[in-house]
N, C-alpha and C positions, 0 to 999 in steps of 0.2 A: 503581466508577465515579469518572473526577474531571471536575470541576468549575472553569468559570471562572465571571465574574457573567455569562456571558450563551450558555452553550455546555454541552453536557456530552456525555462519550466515554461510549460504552454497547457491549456487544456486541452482534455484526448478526448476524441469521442468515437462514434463506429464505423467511420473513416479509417479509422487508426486498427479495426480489428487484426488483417495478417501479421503488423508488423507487433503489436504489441503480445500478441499468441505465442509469436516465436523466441520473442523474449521472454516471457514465461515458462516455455520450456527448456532455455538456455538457466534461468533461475531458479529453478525447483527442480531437476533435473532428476530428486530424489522419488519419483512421486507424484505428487504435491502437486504441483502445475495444473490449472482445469484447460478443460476439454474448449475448443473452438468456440461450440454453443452456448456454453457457458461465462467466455470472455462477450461472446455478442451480446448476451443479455445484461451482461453488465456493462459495456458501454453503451447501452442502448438505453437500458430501464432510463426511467424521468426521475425517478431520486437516486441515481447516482451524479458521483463527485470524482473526475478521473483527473490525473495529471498526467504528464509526462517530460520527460527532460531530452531535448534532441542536441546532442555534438555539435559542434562546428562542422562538420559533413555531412549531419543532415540527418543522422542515425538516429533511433530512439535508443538511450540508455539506459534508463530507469524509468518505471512508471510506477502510481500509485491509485490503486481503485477504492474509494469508499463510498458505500450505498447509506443512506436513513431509511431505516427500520423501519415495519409500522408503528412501534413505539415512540418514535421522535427522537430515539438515539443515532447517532454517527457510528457508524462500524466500516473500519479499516478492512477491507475484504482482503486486500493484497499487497504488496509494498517490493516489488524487486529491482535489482540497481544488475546489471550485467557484470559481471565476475571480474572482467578487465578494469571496469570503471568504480570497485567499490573503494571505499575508507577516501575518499573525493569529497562527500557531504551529500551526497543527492539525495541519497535517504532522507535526512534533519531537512533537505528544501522540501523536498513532495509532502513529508508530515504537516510541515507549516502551511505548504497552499492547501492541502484535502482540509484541514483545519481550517482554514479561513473562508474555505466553501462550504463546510458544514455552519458556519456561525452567521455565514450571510443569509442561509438558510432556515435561521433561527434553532438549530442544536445548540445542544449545552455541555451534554454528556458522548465521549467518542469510546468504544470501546475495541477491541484485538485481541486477537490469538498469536500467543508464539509458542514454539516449539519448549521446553525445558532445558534442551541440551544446546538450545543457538542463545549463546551467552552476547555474544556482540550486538544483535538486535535487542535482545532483556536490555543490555546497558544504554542502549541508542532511546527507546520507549522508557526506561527510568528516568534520563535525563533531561527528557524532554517534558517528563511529570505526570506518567504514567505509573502507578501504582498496581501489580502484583495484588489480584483480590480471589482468587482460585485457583488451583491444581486440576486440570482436565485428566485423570487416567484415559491412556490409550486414548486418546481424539484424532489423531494423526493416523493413515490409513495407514503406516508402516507400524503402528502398534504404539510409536513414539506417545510421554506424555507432553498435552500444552497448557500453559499458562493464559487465565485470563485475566485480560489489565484493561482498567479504566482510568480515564483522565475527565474532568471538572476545564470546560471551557472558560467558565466565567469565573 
């Protein structure tokens, strides 16, 4: 686990489904947010890699869900930080633990979807050395296009 003074990254699993659901649809608000069934199977499945960041009160604030593929690649399935709690870091923590859990896992390759128009995550995912390798038209159920990016573990 790490640790700030006032946050700490833990792994989530289907324990965590009401509370992380609801976060999700405090964070994709647009949309975007999946369905109940759909966070269960993803804290549930065996090749997922969940995180989550809980307050000093106890709260979850941010979580990050990445599943391996059947290819052997890592995919970032979802990455939200609660609206009160962003530009904090918790985003750059949860990338680094799903990242450390895909590697312990033997991935190499992580890949993601982001929106075209959400510039703050493009720069959070570039900086972290993700690489922009496609233009998705319309992917996004609001018609939105996204962007697919990969990063090189090793």
């Amino acid at each position: 686990m790490a640790a700030t003074s006032q946050s700490v990254v833990t792994a989530m699993g289907h324990a965590d489904l009401h509370e992380c659901w609801r976060l999700d649809q405090r964070c994709f608000a647009d949309g975007e947010a999946y369905d109940r069934e759909t966070i269960r199977y993803l804290l549930s499945h065996a090749q997922s890699v969940c995180h989550k960041v809980i307050s000093s009160g106890n709260e979850m604030i941010a979580f990050v869900v990445g599943m391996i593929e059947p290819d052997g690649t890592g995919h970032v399935v979802a990455l939200g930080v609660a609206p009160e709690h962003r530009r904090y870091g918790h985003g750059r923590r949860l990338m680094y633990e799903v990242e450390q859990g895909f590697l312990r896992r033997g991935v190499t390759t992580v890949r993601l979807e982001v929106r075209t128009s959400n510039i703050v995550a493009q720069r959070l995912y570039l900086d972290l050395g993700y690489k922009i390798v496609r233009r998705m038209p319309r992917y996004y159920t609001s018609g939105d296009d996204g962007f697919l990016m990969i990063k090189s573990l090793v």
